[in-house]
C-alpha positions as CSV (number, residue, x, y, z in Angstrom):
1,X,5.5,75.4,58.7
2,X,7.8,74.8,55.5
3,X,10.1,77.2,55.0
4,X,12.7,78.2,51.8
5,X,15.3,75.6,51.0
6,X,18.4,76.8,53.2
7,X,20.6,75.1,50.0
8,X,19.1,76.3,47.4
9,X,21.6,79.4,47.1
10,X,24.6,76.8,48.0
11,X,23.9,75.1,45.1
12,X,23.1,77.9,42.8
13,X,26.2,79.5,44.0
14,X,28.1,76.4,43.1
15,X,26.8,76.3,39.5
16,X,27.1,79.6,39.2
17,X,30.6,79.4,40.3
18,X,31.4,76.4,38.0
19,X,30.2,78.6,34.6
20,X,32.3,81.8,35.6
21,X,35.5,79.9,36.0
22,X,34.5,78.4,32.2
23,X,34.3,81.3,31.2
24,X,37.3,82.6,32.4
25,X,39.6,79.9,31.0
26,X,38.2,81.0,27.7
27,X,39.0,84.0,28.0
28,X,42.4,83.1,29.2
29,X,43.0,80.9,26.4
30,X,42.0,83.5,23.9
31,X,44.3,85.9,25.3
32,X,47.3,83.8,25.8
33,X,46.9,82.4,22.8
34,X,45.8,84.3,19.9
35,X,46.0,82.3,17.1
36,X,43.3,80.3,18.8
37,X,39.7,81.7,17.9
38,X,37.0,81.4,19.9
39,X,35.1,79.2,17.6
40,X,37.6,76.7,18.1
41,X,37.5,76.8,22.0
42,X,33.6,76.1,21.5
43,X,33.7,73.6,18.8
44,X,36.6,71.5,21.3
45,X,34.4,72.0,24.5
46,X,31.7,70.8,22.1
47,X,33.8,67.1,21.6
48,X,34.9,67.2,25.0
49,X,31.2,67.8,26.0
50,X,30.0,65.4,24.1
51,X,32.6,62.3,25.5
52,X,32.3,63.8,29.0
53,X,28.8,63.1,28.8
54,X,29.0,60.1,28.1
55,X,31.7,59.4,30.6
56,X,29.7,60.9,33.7
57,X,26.0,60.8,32.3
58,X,24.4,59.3,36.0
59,X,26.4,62.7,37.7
60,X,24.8,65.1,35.0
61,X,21.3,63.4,35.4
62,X,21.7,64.0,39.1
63,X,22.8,67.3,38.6
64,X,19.8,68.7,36.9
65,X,17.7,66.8,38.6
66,X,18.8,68.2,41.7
67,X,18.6,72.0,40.0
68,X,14.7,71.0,39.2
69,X,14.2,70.0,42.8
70,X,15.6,73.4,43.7
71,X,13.2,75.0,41.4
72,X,10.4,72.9,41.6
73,X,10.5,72.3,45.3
74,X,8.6,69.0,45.8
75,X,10.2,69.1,49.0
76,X,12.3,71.4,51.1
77,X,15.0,71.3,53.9
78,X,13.1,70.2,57.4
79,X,10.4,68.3,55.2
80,X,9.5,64.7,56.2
81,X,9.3,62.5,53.4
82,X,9.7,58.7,52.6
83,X,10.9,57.6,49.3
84,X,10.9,53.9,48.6
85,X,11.7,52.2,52.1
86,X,13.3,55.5,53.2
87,X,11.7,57.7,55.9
88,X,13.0,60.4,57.3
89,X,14.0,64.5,57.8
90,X,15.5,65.8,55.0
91,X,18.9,67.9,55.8
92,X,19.9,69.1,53.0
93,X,19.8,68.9,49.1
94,X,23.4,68.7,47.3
95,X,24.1,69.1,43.6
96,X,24.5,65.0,43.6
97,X,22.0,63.8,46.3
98,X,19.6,64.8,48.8
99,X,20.8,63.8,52.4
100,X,18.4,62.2,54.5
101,X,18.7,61.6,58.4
102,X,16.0,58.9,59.6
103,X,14.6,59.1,62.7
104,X,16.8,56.1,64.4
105,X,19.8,59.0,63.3
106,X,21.5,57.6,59.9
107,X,22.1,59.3,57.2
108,X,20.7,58.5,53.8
109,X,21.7,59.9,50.7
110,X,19.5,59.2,47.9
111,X,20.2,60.1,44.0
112,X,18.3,63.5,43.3
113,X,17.1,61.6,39.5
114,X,15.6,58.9,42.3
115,X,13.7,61.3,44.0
116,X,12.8,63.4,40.9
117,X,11.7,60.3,39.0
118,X,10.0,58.1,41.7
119,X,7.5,58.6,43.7
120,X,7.5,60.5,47.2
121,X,5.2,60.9,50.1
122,X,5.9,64.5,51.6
123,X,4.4,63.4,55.1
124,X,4.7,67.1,56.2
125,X,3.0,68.9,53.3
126,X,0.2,70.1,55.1
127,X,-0.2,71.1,58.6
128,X,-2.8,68.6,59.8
129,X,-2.7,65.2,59.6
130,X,-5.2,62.3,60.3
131,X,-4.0,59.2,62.2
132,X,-6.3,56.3,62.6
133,X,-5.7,52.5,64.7
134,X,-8.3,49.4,64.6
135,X,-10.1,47.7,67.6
136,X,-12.4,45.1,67.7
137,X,-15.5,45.2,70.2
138,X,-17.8,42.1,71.3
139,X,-20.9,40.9,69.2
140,X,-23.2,41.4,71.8
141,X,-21.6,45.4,72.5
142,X,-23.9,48.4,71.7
143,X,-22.3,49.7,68.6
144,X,-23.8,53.4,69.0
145,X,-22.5,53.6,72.7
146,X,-18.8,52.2,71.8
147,X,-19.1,55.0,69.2
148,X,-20.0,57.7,71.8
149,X,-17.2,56.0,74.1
150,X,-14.1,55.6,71.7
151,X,-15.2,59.6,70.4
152,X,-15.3,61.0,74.0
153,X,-12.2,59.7,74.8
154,X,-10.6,60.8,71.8
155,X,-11.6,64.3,72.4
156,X,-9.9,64.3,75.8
157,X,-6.8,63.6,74.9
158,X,-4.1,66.1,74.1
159,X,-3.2,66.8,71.0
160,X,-5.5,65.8,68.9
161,X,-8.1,68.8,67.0
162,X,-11.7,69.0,67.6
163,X,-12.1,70.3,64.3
164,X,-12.2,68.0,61.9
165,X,-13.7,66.3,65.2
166,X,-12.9,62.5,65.6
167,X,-14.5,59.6,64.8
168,X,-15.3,56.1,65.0
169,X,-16.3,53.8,62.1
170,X,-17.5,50.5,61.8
171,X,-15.2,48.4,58.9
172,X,-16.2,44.8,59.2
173,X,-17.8,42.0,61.0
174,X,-14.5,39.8,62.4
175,X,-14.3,36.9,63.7
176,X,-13.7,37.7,66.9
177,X,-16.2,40.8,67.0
178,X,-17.4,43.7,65.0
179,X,-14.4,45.9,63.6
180,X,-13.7,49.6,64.3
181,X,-11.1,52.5,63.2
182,X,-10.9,55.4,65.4
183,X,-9.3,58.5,62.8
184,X,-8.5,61.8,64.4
185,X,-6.5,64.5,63.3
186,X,-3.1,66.1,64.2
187,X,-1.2,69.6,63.9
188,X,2.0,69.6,63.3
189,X,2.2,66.5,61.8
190,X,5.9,65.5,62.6
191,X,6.7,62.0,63.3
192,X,7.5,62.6,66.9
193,X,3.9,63.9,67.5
194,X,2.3,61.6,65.3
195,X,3.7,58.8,67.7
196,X,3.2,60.7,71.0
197,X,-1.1,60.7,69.5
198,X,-1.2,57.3,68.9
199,X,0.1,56.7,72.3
200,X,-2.1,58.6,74.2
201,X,-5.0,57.8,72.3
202,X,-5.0,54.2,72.3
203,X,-4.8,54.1,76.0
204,X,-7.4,56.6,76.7
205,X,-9.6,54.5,74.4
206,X,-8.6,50.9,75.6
207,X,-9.1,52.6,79.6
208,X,-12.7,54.4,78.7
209,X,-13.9,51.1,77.0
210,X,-13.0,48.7,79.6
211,X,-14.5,51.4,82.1
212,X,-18.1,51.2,80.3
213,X,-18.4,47.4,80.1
214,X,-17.5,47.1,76.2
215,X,-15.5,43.9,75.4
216,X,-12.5,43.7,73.4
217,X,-12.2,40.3,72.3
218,X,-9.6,38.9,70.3
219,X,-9.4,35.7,67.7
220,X,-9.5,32.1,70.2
221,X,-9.7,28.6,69.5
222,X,-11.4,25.4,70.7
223,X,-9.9,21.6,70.0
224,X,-12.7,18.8,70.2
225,X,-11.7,15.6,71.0
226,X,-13.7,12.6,70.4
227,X,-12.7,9.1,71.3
228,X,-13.9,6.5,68.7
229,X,-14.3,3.6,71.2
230,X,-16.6,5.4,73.4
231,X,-20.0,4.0,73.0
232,X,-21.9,7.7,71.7
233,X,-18.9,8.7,69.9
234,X,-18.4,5.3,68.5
235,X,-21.7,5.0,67.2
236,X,-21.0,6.7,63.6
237,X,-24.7,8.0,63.0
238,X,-24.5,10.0,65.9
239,X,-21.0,11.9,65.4
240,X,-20.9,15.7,63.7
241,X,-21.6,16.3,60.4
242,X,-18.5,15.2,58.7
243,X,-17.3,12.8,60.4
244,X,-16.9,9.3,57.9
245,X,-20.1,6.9,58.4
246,X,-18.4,3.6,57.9
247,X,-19.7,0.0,56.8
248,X,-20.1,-0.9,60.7
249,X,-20.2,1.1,63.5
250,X,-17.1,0.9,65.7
251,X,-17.1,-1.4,69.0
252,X,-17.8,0.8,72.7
253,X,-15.0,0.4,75.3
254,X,-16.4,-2.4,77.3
255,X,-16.9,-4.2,74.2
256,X,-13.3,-3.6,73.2
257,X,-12.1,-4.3,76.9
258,X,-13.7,-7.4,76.7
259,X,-12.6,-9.0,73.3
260,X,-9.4,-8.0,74.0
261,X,-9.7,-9.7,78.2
262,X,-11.3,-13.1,75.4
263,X,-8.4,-12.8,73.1
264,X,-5.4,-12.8,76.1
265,X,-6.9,-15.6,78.0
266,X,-7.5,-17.8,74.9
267,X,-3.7,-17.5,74.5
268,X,-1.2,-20.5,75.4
269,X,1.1,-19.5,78.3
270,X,4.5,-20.1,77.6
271,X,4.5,-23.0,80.3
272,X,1.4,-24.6,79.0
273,X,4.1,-24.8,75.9
Protein backbone atom coordinates (compact mmCIF):
# COMPACT_ATOMS: atom_id res chain seq x y z
CA UNK A 1 0.00 0.00 0.00
CA UNK A 2 1.45 3.71 -0.75
CA UNK A 3 1.95 5.60 2.11
CA UNK A 4 2.74 9.65 2.83
CA UNK A 5 6.01 10.92 1.51
CA UNK A 6 8.52 10.41 4.53
CA UNK A 7 10.35 13.76 2.94
CA UNK A 8 7.92 15.76 2.35
CA UNK A 9 8.23 17.58 5.88
CA UNK A 10 12.29 17.47 5.26
CA UNK A 11 11.90 19.44 2.51
CA UNK A 12 9.21 21.81 3.65
CA UNK A 13 11.18 22.22 6.71
CA UNK A 14 14.15 23.25 4.62
CA UNK A 15 12.22 25.87 2.69
CA UNK A 16 10.67 26.88 5.45
CA UNK A 17 13.90 27.25 7.20
CA UNK A 18 15.59 29.08 4.18
CA UNK A 19 12.57 32.05 4.27
CA UNK A 20 12.88 32.66 8.20
CA UNK A 21 16.59 33.19 8.08
CA UNK A 22 15.62 35.90 5.04
CA UNK A 23 13.63 37.26 6.96
CA UNK A 24 15.70 37.63 9.78
CA UNK A 25 18.67 39.31 7.92
CA UNK A 26 16.14 41.86 7.11
CA UNK A 27 15.25 42.55 10.06
CA UNK A 28 18.87 42.67 11.18
CA UNK A 29 19.79 44.95 8.55
CA UNK A 30 16.99 47.25 9.39
CA UNK A 31 17.99 47.40 12.86
CA UNK A 32 21.64 47.71 12.55
CA UNK A 33 21.31 50.04 10.11
CA UNK A 34 18.68 52.57 10.20
CA UNK A 35 19.18 54.79 7.60
CA UNK A 36 18.44 51.82 5.47
CA UNK A 37 14.64 51.40 4.77
CA UNK A 38 12.98 48.46 4.12
CA UNK A 39 12.00 49.36 0.66
CA UNK A 40 15.50 49.40 -0.20
CA UNK A 41 16.35 45.93 1.20
CA UNK A 42 13.39 44.68 -1.12
CA UNK A 43 14.14 46.70 -4.20
CA UNK A 44 18.25 45.18 -3.74
CA UNK A 45 16.95 41.52 -3.07
CA UNK A 46 14.76 42.45 -6.13
CA UNK A 47 18.29 42.99 -8.53
CA UNK A 48 19.93 40.34 -6.72
CA UNK A 49 16.91 38.14 -7.37
CA UNK A 50 16.75 38.93 -10.64
CA UNK A 51 20.78 38.03 -11.60
CA UNK A 52 20.64 35.13 -9.14
CA UNK A 53 18.08 33.72 -11.27
CA UNK A 54 19.65 33.84 -13.98
CA UNK A 55 22.87 32.55 -12.53
CA UNK A 56 21.22 29.27 -10.98
CA UNK A 57 17.88 29.08 -13.09
CA UNK A 58 18.25 24.81 -13.65
CA UNK A 59 18.54 24.74 -9.47
CA UNK A 60 15.28 26.97 -9.11
CA UNK A 61 13.44 24.95 -11.78
CA UNK A 62 14.34 21.87 -9.83
CA UNK A 63 13.34 23.41 -6.78
CA UNK A 64 9.84 24.04 -7.51
CA UNK A 65 9.50 21.23 -9.37
CA UNK A 66 10.39 19.18 -6.57
CA UNK A 67 7.93 21.36 -4.13
CA UNK A 68 5.04 20.37 -6.91
CA UNK A 69 6.04 16.67 -6.66
CA UNK A 70 5.62 17.16 -2.89
CA UNK A 71 2.26 18.59 -3.45
CA UNK A 72 1.11 16.85 -6.24
CA UNK A 73 2.40 13.48 -5.33
CA UNK A 74 2.68 11.62 -8.70
CA UNK A 75 4.77 9.39 -6.75
CA UNK A 76 5.74 8.77 -3.22
CA UNK A 77 8.80 7.30 -1.18
CA UNK A 78 8.67 3.24 -1.65
CA UNK A 79 6.85 3.72 -5.13
CA UNK A 80 8.31 1.85 -8.13
CA UNK A 81 8.61 3.86 -11.06
CA UNK A 82 10.65 3.93 -14.35
CA UNK A 83 11.44 7.17 -15.95
CA UNK A 84 13.13 7.08 -19.28
CA UNK A 85 15.60 3.93 -19.09
CA UNK A 86 15.46 4.20 -15.24
CA UNK A 87 13.63 1.58 -13.17
CA UNK A 88 13.66 1.39 -9.81
CA UNK A 89 12.43 2.12 -5.86
CA UNK A 90 12.34 5.49 -5.16
CA UNK A 91 14.20 6.50 -1.66
CA UNK A 92 13.65 9.71 -1.24
CA UNK A 93 12.69 13.10 -2.91
CA UNK A 94 15.33 16.11 -2.17
CA UNK A 95 14.78 19.80 -2.90
CA UNK A 96 17.27 19.13 -6.20
CA UNK A 97 16.45 15.46 -7.20
CA UNK A 98 14.67 12.42 -6.52
CA UNK A 99 17.04 9.55 -5.45
CA UNK A 100 16.42 6.35 -7.07
CA UNK A 101 17.90 2.90 -6.05
CA UNK A 102 17.47 0.20 -8.96
CA UNK A 103 16.96 -3.09 -8.33
CA UNK A 104 20.77 -4.36 -9.25
CA UNK A 105 21.42 -1.54 -5.90
CA UNK A 106 22.65 1.84 -7.63
CA UNK A 107 21.63 4.90 -6.99
CA UNK A 108 20.09 7.18 -9.46
CA UNK A 109 19.39 10.62 -9.02
CA UNK A 110 17.28 12.15 -11.53
CA UNK A 111 16.39 16.10 -11.93
CA UNK A 112 12.87 16.68 -10.15
CA UNK A 113 11.96 19.20 -13.62
CA UNK A 114 12.87 15.57 -15.41
CA UNK A 115 10.45 13.76 -13.58
CA UNK A 116 7.86 16.66 -13.40
CA UNK A 117 8.11 17.24 -17.16
CA UNK A 118 8.55 13.79 -18.64
CA UNK A 119 6.76 11.09 -18.63
CA UNK A 120 6.58 8.31 -15.73
CA UNK A 121 5.24 4.87 -15.28
CA UNK A 122 4.37 4.48 -11.49
CA UNK A 123 4.50 0.50 -11.74
CA UNK A 124 3.08 0.38 -8.21
CA UNK A 125 0.05 2.68 -8.39
CA UNK A 126 -2.41 0.19 -7.96
CA UNK A 127 -2.44 -2.93 -6.03
CA UNK A 128 -2.87 -5.54 -8.77
CA UNK A 129 -1.13 -5.94 -11.59
CA UNK A 130 -1.46 -8.08 -14.78
CA UNK A 131 1.65 -9.99 -16.16
CA UNK A 132 1.35 -11.75 -19.43
CA UNK A 133 4.35 -14.20 -21.59
CA UNK A 134 3.77 -15.72 -25.26
CA UNK A 135 4.00 -19.41 -26.39
CA UNK A 136 3.42 -20.94 -29.45
CA UNK A 137 1.49 -24.40 -29.76
CA UNK A 138 1.53 -26.89 -32.86
CA UNK A 139 -0.87 -26.43 -35.99
CA UNK A 140 -2.41 -29.60 -35.56
CA UNK A 141 -2.99 -28.88 -31.37
CA UNK A 142 -6.59 -28.47 -30.08
CA UNK A 143 -6.81 -24.79 -29.46
CA UNK A 144 -9.82 -25.01 -26.82
CA UNK A 145 -7.94 -27.85 -24.81
CA UNK A 146 -4.44 -25.76 -24.78
CA UNK A 147 -6.80 -23.07 -23.52
CA UNK A 148 -8.23 -25.24 -20.68
CA UNK A 149 -4.55 -26.53 -20.09
CA UNK A 150 -2.40 -23.21 -19.94
CA UNK A 151 -5.72 -21.72 -17.59
CA UNK A 152 -5.62 -24.69 -15.13
CA UNK A 153 -2.20 -24.42 -14.69
CA UNK A 154 -2.25 -20.85 -14.12
CA UNK A 155 -4.74 -21.18 -11.41
CA UNK A 156 -2.50 -23.57 -9.49
CA UNK A 157 0.15 -21.62 -9.12
CA UNK A 158 0.85 -19.36 -6.19
CA UNK A 159 0.48 -16.05 -6.37
CA UNK A 160 -1.43 -15.28 -8.88
CA UNK A 161 -5.53 -14.01 -8.24
CA UNK A 162 -8.47 -15.95 -9.32
CA UNK A 163 -10.23 -12.91 -9.63
CA UNK A 164 -9.76 -11.29 -12.45
CA UNK A 165 -9.22 -15.11 -13.30
CA UNK A 166 -6.55 -15.94 -15.92
CA UNK A 167 -6.53 -16.38 -19.30
CA UNK A 168 -5.30 -17.61 -22.51
CA UNK A 169 -5.67 -15.75 -25.89
CA UNK A 170 -4.95 -16.67 -29.28
CA UNK A 171 -2.69 -13.52 -31.08
CA UNK A 172 -1.55 -14.84 -34.39
CA UNK A 173 -0.94 -17.68 -36.76
CA UNK A 174 3.26 -18.03 -36.70
CA UNK A 175 5.25 -19.73 -38.53
CA UNK A 176 6.11 -22.16 -36.49
CA UNK A 177 2.45 -22.65 -34.88
CA UNK A 178 -0.54 -20.84 -33.72
CA UNK A 179 0.42 -17.86 -31.10
CA UNK A 180 -0.80 -17.52 -27.50
CA UNK A 181 -0.41 -14.95 -24.39
CA UNK A 182 -1.27 -16.32 -21.09
CA UNK A 183 -2.21 -12.79 -18.84
CA UNK A 184 -2.90 -13.21 -15.12
CA UNK A 185 -2.92 -10.96 -12.40
CA UNK A 186 -0.76 -10.12 -9.36
CA UNK A 187 -1.11 -8.38 -5.71
CA UNK A 188 1.34 -6.58 -4.67
CA UNK A 189 2.73 -5.75 -7.69
CA UNK A 190 6.51 -5.19 -6.65
CA UNK A 191 9.15 -6.20 -8.91
CA UNK A 192 10.39 -8.94 -6.82
CA UNK A 193 6.93 -10.65 -7.01
CA UNK A 194 6.27 -9.84 -10.45
CA UNK A 195 9.52 -11.95 -11.31
CA UNK A 196 8.83 -14.71 -8.71
CA UNK A 197 5.02 -15.07 -11.02
CA UNK A 198 6.51 -15.26 -14.12
CA UNK A 199 8.75 -17.95 -12.87
CA UNK A 200 6.44 -20.11 -11.57
CA UNK A 201 4.06 -19.73 -14.13
CA UNK A 202 5.89 -20.42 -17.09
CA UNK A 203 7.01 -23.64 -15.74
CA UNK A 204 3.75 -24.88 -14.50
CA UNK A 205 2.53 -24.04 -18.02
CA UNK A 206 5.53 -25.42 -20.09
CA UNK A 207 5.17 -28.93 -17.51
CA UNK A 208 1.10 -29.16 -17.84
CA UNK A 209 1.44 -28.75 -21.73
CA UNK A 210 4.08 -31.21 -22.34
CA UNK A 211 2.00 -33.54 -19.83
CA UNK A 212 -1.27 -33.36 -22.18
CA UNK A 213 0.42 -34.03 -25.59
CA UNK A 214 0.39 -30.23 -26.84
CA UNK A 215 3.49 -29.32 -28.95
CA UNK A 216 5.55 -26.36 -28.61
CA UNK A 217 7.32 -25.88 -31.69
CA UNK A 218 9.62 -23.37 -32.44
CA UNK A 219 10.86 -21.57 -35.96
CA UNK A 220 13.25 -24.55 -38.13
CA UNK A 221 14.72 -24.67 -41.33
CA UNK A 222 15.31 -27.05 -44.31
CA UNK A 223 18.32 -26.54 -47.07
CA UNK A 224 17.56 -28.37 -50.51
CA UNK A 225 20.25 -29.31 -52.44
CA UNK A 226 20.12 -30.18 -56.02
CA UNK A 227 22.94 -31.24 -58.19
CA UNK A 228 22.70 -29.93 -61.80
CA UNK A 229 24.42 -32.84 -63.43
CA UNK A 230 22.24 -35.37 -62.13
CA UNK A 231 20.04 -36.64 -64.86
CA UNK A 232 16.29 -35.51 -63.07
CA UNK A 233 17.74 -32.56 -61.63
CA UNK A 234 19.61 -31.75 -64.75
CA UNK A 235 16.72 -31.92 -66.84
CA UNK A 236 15.49 -28.15 -66.47
CA UNK A 237 11.65 -28.78 -67.20
CA UNK A 238 11.48 -30.94 -64.34
CA UNK A 239 13.20 -28.72 -61.44
CA UNK A 240 10.92 -26.40 -58.88
CA UNK A 241 9.21 -23.56 -59.85
CA UNK A 242 11.85 -21.06 -60.17
CA UNK A 243 14.49 -22.61 -60.97
CA UNK A 244 16.13 -20.87 -64.63
CA UNK A 245 14.84 -23.06 -67.76
CA UNK A 246 17.85 -22.55 -70.02
CA UNK A 247 18.37 -22.75 -73.92
CA UNK A 248 19.51 -26.58 -73.44
CA UNK A 249 19.03 -28.72 -70.79
CA UNK A 250 22.25 -29.50 -68.85
CA UNK A 251 24.21 -32.94 -69.60
CA UNK A 252 23.45 -36.10 -66.72
CA UNK A 253 26.59 -37.41 -64.86
CA UNK A 254 27.42 -40.36 -67.12
CA UNK A 255 27.18 -38.11 -69.95
CA UNK A 256 29.50 -35.67 -68.25
CA UNK A 257 31.82 -38.59 -67.02
CA UNK A 258 32.07 -39.69 -70.34
CA UNK A 259 33.01 -36.52 -72.42
CA UNK A 260 35.19 -35.70 -69.97
CA UNK A 261 36.90 -39.84 -69.96
CA UNK A 262 36.69 -38.65 -74.50
CA UNK A 263 38.30 -35.41 -73.93
CA UNK A 264 41.51 -36.90 -71.56
CA UNK A 265 42.21 -39.77 -73.83
CA UNK A 266 42.10 -37.61 -76.97
CA UNK A 267 45.01 -35.71 -75.33
CA UNK A 268 48.74 -36.13 -76.38
CA UNK A 269 50.92 -37.63 -73.56
CA UNK A 270 53.79 -35.71 -72.87
CA UNK A 271 55.93 -38.72 -74.39
CA UNK A 272 53.91 -39.13 -77.44
CA UNK A 273 55.51 -35.31 -77.51
Amino acid sequence: MRHAPAGSAAVLGRIAGGTTVMVAFLVAASVAFPSVSAADLFNLLGIGGVAIGFAFRDVLQNLLAGILILLTRPFVIGDQIRAGSHEGTVEDVWVRATVLRTYDNQRILIPNATLFTDKITVITAHEHRRLQFPLTIGNGDDIREARRVITTALRETGGVLADPPPEALVTGLGAAGVDMVGRFWINPPRRRDAVDALDHAISNVKEALTAAGIDLPYPTSQVLFHNQTESVDGDRTRQREGWPAGAHPPPSRRQAEREHTAESSSRPSSEEA
